[in-house]
NUMARBA-103911 format. One record per residue (C-alpha): residue in three letters; residue number from 1; x, y, z. Coordinates in pm, whole numbers, plus 50000, padded with zeros to 5 digits. Layout:
// NUMARBA-103911
{code ALA	pos NUM	east X	north Y	up Z}
...
***
This chain:
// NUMARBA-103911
{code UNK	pos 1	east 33167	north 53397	up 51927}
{code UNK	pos 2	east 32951	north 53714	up 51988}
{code UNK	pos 3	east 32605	north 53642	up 52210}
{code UNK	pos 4	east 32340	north 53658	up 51991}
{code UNK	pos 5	east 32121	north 54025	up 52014}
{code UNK	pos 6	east 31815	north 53962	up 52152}
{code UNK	pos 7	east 31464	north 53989	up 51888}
{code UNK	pos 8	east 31381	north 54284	up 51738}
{code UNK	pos 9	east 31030	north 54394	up 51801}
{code UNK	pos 10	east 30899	north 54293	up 51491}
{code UNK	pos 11	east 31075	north 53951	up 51469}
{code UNK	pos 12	east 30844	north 53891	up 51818}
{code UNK	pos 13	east 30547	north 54008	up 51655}
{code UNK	pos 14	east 30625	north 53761	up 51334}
{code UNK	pos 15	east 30583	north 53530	up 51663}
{code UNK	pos 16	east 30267	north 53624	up 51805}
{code UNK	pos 17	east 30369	north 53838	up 52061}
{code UNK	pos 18	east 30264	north 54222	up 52071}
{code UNK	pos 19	east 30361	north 54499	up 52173}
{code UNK	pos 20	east 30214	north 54548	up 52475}
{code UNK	pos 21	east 30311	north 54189	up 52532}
{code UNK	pos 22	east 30660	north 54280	up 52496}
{code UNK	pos 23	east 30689	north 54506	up 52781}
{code UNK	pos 24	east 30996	north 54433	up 52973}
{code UNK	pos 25	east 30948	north 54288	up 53328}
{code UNK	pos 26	east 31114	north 54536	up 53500}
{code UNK	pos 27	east 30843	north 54829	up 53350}
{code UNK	pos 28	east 30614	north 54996	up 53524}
{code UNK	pos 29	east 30283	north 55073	up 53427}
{code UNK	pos 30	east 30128	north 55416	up 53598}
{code UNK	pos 31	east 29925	north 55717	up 53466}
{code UNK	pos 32	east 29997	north 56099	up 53532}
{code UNK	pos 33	east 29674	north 56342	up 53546}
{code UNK	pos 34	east 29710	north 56600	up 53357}
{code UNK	pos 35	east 29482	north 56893	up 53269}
{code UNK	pos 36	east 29201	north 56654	up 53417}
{code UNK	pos 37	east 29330	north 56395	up 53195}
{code UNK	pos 38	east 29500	north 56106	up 53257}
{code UNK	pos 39	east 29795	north 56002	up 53073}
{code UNK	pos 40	east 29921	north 55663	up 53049}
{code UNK	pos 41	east 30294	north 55634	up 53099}
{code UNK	pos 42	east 30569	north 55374	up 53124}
{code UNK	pos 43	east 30837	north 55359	up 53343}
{code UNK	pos 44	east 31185	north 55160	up 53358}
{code UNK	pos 45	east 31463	north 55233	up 53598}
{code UNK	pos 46	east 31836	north 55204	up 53496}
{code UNK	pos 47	east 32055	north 54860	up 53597}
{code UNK	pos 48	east 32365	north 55058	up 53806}
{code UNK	pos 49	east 32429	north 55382	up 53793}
{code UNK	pos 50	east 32170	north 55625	up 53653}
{code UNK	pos 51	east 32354	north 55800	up 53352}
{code UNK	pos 52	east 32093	north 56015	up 53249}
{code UNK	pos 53	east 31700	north 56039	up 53221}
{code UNK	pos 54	east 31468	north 55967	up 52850}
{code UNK	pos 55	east 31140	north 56078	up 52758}
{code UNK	pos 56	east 30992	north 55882	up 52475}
{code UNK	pos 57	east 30667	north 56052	up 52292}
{code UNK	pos 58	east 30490	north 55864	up 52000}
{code UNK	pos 59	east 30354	north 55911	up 51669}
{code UNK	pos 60	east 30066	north 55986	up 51540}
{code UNK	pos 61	east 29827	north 55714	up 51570}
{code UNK	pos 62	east 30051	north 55499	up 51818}
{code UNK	pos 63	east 30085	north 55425	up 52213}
{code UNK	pos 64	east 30341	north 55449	up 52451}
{code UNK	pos 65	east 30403	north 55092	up 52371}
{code UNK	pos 66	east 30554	north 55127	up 52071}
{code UNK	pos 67	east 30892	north 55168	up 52276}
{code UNK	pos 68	east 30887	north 54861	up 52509}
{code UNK	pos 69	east 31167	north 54683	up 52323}
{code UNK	pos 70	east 31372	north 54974	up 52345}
{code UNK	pos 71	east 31304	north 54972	up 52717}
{code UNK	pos 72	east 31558	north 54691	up 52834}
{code UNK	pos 73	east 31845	north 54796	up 52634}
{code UNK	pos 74	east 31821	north 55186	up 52727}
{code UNK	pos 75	east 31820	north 55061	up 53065}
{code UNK	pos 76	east 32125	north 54819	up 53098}
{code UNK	pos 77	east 32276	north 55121	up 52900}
{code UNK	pos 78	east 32185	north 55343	up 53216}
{code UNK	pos 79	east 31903	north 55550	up 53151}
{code UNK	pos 80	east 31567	north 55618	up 53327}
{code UNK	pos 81	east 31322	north 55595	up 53043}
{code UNK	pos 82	east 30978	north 55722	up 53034}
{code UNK	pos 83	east 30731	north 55698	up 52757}
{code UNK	pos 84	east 30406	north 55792	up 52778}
{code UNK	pos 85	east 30059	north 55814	up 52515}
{code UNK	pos 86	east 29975	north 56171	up 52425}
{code UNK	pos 87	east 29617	north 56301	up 52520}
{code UNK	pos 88	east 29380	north 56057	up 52350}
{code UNK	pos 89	east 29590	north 55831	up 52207}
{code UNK	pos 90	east 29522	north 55453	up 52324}
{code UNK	pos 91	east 29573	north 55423	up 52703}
{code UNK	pos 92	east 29540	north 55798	up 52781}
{code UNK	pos 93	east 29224	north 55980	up 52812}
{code UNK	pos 94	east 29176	north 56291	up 52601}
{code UNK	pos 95	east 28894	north 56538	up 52555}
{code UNK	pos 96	east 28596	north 56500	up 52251}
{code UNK	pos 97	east 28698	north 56813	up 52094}
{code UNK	pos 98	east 29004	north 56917	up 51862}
{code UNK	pos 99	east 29022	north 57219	up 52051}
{code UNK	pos 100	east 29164	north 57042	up 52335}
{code UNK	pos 101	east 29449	north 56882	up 52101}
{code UNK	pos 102	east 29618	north 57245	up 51947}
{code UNK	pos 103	east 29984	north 57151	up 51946}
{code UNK	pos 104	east 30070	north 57461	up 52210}
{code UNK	pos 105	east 29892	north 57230	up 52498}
{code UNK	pos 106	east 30082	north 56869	up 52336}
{code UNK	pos 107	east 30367	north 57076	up 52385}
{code UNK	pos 108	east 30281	north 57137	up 52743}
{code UNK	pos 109	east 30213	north 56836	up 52805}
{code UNK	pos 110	east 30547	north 56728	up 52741}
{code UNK	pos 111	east 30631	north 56987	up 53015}
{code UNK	pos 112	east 30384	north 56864	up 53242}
{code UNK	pos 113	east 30479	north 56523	up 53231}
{code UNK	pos 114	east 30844	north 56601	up 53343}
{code UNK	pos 115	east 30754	north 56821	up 53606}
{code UNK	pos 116	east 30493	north 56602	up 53800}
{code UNK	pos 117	east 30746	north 56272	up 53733}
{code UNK	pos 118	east 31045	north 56517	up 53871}
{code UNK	pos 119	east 31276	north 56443	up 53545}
{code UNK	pos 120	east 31469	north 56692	up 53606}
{code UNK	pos 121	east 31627	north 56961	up 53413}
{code UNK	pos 122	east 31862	north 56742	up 53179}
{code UNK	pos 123	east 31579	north 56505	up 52953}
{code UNK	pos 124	east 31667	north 56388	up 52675}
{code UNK	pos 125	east 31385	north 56427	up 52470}
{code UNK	pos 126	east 31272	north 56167	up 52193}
{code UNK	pos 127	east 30967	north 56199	up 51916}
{code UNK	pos 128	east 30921	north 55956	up 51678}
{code UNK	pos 129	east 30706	north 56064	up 51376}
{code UNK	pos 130	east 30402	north 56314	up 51485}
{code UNK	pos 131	east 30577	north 56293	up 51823}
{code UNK	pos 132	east 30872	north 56484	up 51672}
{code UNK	pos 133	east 30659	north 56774	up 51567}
{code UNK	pos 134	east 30506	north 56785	up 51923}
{code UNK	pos 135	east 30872	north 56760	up 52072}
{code UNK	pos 136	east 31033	north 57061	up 51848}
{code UNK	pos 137	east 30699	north 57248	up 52033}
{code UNK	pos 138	east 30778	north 57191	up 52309}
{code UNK	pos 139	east 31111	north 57260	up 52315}
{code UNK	pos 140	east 31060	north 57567	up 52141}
{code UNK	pos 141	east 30814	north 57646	up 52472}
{code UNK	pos 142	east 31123	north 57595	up 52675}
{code UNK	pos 143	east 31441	north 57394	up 52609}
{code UNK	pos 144	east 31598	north 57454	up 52935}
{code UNK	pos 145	east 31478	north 57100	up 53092}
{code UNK	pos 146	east 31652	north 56940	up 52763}
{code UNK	pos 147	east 31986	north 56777	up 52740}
{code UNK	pos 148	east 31908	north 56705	up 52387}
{code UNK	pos 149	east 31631	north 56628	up 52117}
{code UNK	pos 150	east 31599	north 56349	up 51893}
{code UNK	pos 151	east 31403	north 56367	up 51589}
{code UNK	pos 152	east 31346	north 55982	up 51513}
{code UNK	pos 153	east 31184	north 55982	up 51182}
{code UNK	pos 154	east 31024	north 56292	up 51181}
{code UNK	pos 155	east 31087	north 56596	up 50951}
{code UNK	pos 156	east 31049	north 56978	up 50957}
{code UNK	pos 157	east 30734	north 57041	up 50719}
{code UNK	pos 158	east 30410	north 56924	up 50561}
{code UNK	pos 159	east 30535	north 56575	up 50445}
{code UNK	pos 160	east 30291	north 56564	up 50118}
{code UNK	pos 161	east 30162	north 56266	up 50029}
{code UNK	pos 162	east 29809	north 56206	up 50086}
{code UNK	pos 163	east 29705	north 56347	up 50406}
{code UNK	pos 164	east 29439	north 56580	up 50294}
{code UNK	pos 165	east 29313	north 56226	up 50159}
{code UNK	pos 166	east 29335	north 56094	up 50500}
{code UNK	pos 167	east 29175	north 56364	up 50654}
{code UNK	pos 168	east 28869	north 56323	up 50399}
{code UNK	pos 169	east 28853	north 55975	up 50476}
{code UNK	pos 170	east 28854	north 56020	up 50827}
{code UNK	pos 171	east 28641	north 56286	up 50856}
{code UNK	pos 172	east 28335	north 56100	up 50618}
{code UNK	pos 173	east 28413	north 55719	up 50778}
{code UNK	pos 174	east 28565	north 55784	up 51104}
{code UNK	pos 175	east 28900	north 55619	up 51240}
{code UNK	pos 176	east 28824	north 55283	up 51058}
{code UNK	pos 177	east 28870	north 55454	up 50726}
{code UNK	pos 178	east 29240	north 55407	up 50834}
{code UNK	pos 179	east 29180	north 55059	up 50913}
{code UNK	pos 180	east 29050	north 54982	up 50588}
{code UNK	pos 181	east 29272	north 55212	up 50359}
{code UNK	pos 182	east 29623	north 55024	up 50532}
{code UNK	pos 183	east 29412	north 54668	up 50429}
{code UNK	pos 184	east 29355	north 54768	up 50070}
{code UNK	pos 185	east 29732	north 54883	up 50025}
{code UNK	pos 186	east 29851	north 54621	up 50160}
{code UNK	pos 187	east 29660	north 54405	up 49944}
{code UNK	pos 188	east 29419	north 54241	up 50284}
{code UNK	pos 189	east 29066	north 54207	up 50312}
{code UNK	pos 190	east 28875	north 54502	up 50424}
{code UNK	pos 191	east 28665	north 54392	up 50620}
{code UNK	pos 192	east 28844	north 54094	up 50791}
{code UNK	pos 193	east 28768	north 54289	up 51165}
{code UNK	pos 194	east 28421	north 54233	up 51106}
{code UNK	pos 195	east 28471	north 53886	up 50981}
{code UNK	pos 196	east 28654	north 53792	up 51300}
{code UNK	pos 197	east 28947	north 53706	up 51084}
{code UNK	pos 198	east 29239	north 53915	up 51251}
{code UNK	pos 199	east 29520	north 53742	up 51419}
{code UNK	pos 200	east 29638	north 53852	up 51741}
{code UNK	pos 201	east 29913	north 54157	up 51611}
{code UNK	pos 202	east 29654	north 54279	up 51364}
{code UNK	pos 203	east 29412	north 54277	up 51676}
{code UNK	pos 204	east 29581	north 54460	up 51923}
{code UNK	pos 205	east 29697	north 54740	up 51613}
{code UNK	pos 206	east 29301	north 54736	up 51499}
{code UNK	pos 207	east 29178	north 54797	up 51893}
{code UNK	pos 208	east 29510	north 55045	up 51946}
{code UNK	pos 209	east 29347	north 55284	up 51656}
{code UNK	pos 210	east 28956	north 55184	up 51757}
{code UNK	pos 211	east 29064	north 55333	up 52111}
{code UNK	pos 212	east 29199	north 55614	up 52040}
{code UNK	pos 213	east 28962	north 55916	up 52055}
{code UNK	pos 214	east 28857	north 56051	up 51718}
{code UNK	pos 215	east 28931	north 56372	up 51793}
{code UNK	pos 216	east 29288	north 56337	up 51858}
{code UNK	pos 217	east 29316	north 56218	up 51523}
{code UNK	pos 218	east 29129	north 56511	up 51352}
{code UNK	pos 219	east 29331	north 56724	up 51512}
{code UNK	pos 220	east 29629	north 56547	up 51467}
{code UNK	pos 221	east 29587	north 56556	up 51101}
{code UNK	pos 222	east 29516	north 56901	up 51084}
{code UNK	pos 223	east 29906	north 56952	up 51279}
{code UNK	pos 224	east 30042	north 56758	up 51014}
{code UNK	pos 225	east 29870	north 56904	up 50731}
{code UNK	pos 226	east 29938	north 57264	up 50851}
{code UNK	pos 227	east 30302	north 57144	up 50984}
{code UNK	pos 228	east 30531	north 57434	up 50896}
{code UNK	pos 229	east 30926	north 57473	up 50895}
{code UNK	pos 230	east 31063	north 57567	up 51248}
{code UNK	pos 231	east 31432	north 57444	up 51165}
{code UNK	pos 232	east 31552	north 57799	up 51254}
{code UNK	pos 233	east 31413	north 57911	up 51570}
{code UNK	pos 234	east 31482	north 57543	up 51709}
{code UNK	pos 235	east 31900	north 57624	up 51617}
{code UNK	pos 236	east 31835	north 57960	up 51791}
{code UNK	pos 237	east 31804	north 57706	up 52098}
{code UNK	pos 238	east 32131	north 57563	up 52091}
{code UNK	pos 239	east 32007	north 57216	up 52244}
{code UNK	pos 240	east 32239	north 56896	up 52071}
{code UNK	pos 241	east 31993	north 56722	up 51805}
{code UNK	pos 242	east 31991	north 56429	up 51641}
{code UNK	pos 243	east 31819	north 56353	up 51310}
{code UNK	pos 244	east 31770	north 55935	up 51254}
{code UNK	pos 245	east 31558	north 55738	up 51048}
{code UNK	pos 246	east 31509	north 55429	up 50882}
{code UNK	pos 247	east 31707	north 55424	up 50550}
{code UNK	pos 248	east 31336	north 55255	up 50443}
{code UNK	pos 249	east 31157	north 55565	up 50599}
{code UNK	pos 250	east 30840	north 55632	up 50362}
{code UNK	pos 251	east 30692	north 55914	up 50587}
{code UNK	pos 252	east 30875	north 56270	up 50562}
{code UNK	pos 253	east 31086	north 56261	up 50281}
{code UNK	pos 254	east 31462	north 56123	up 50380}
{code UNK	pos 255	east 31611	north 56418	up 50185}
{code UNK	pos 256	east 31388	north 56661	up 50343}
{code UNK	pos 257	east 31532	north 56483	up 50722}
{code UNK	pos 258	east 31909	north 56480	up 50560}
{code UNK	pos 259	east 31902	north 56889	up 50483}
{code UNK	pos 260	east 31722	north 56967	up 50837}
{code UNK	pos 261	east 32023	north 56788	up 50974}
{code UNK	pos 262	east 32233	north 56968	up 50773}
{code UNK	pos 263	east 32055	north 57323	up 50913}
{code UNK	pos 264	east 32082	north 57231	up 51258}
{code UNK	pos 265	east 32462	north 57120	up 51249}
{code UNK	pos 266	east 32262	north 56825	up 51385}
{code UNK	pos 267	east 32386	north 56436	up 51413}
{code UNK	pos 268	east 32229	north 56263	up 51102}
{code UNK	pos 269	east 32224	north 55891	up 51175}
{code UNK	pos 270	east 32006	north 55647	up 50926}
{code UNK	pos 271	east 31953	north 55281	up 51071}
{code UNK	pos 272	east 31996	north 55035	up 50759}
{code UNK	pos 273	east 31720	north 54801	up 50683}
{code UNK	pos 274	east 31461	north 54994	up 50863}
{code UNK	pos 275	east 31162	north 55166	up 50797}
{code UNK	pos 276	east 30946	north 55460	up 50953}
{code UNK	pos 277	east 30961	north 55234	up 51273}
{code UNK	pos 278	east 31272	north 55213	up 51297}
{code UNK	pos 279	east 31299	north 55101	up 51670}
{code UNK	pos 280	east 31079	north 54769	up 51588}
{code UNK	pos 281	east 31312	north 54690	up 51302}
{code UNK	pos 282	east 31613	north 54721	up 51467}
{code UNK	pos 283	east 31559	north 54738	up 51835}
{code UNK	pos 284	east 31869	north 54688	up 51954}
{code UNK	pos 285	east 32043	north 54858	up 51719}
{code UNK	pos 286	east 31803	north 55182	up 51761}
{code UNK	pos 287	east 31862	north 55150	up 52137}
{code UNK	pos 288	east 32251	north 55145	up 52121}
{code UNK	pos 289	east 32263	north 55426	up 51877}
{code UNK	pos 290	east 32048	north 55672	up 52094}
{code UNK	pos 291	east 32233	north 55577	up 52423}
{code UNK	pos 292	east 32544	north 55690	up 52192}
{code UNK	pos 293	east 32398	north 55987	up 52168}
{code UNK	pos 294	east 32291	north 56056	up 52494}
{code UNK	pos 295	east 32634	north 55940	up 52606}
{code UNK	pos 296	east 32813	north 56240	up 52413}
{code UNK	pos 297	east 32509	north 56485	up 52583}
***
């Protein structure tokens, strides 16, 4: 009989238990100052032998929390893995203007981050999401300290959708317009945060957006909105990619992932009954298939 895989992420939150609360014990908290900023990171060493070295950068309106289940796994696997909130996300500090967000300095960043935490010149770089677009940056900036990319449900171009929507709402309301517009779709009361009627996950998501500095998120939006195709110069690189996503994925358009796969000569991997977060629907699996990868890089 095979030992039973531990939860995945989302199976702990159906229990009460959040993100932040699911940080492994072995995880370090610490901060890196950067630019006069200081950026939140998280830190866990390998169990054995160190096989190779991860940096972890989130999506758009996330944390460097999102990855704590994928933490333990990655580690026993035998990789160093560091992930880390961009400027202004929750955790990190970030300056009050958009000017201070242009994706050239998220790129550096990036950059920064491994050269004050001495990463070393083989990372394996992961983005999940509007951390994929800042990761293609900054590897176009310079992919020598790469071993490899990972686009983790993140494509190439303007997704569509309704992000010049977003932006309008965000711009007239502020960051609880995206607070309120996730409610109404999923068919939740509106204004249940200023009821006191959120339980303790849709708490810590409500105060993860609340704390995150408006600015990042104009400016964030206004990346994504003016996101254009780089597939080309990041082949001219000739780092190892891999393209995964959630076969569920209802951000970038799967087929528009599938062909920039297909242009890179990249690994295209989809993880079956998962969505956009694909790493808190299947943690474990997520964290055996990018140690795979790393393994062949």
């Amino acid at each position: 009989m095979s030992a039973k895989l531990p939860l995945n992420s989302v199976e702990l939150e159906a229990q009460g238990i959040s993100l932040a609360q699911q940080l492994p014990e072995r995880a370090i908290r610490g901060s890196v100052e950067i630019d006069g900023y200081h950026l939140a990171t998280i830190t866990i060493e390998p169990q054995g032998e160190r096989i190779g070295t991860a940096l972890l950068v989130p999506g758009y309106t996330s944390s460097a929390d999102t990855f704590n289940g994928l933490l333990q796994p990655l580690s026993e696997r035998g990789y160093k893995v560091v992930a880390f909130s961009q400027r202004g996300q929750s955790l990190s500090e970030g300056p009050d203007n958009t000017d201070g967000y242009a994706l050239e300095r998220l790129g550096a960043d990036i950059h920064d981050i491994i050269s004050k935490l001495e990463l070393g010149n083989d990372v394996h770089l992961l983005g999940h999401s509007f951390g994929g677009v800042v990761s293609i940056e900054a590897v176009l900036q310079d992919h020598s300290p790469f071993a490899s990319l990972t686009m983790w449900n993140s494509g190439p171009r303007n997704m569509g959708g309704d992000l010049l929507e977003q932006r309008y709402g965000l711009l007239e309301h502020g960051p609880r317009a995206y607070y309120v517009g996730s409610q109404l779709a999923a068919g939740k009361d509106p204004e249940a945060d200023i009821k006191g009627e959120l339980n303790i996950i849709e708490q810590y998501y409500y105060d993860r957006l609340m704390s995150t500095n408006p600015a990042q998120l104009e400016a964030g939006i206004n990346i994504l909105i003016d996101q254009v195709d780089r597939t080309v110069e990041l082949s001219r690189t000739g780092i190892p990619v891999l393209v995964s996503h959630g076969a569920n994925d209802d951000a970038w358009p799967i087929e528009m992932q599938r062909e920039m796969a297909e242009q890179l000569g990249a690994d295209y991997w989809v993880v079956a009954n998962a969505g956009h977060s694909a790493h808190a629907d299947r943690t474990h699996t997520s964290a055996q298939l990018l140690a795979t990868f790393w393994d062949e890089h």
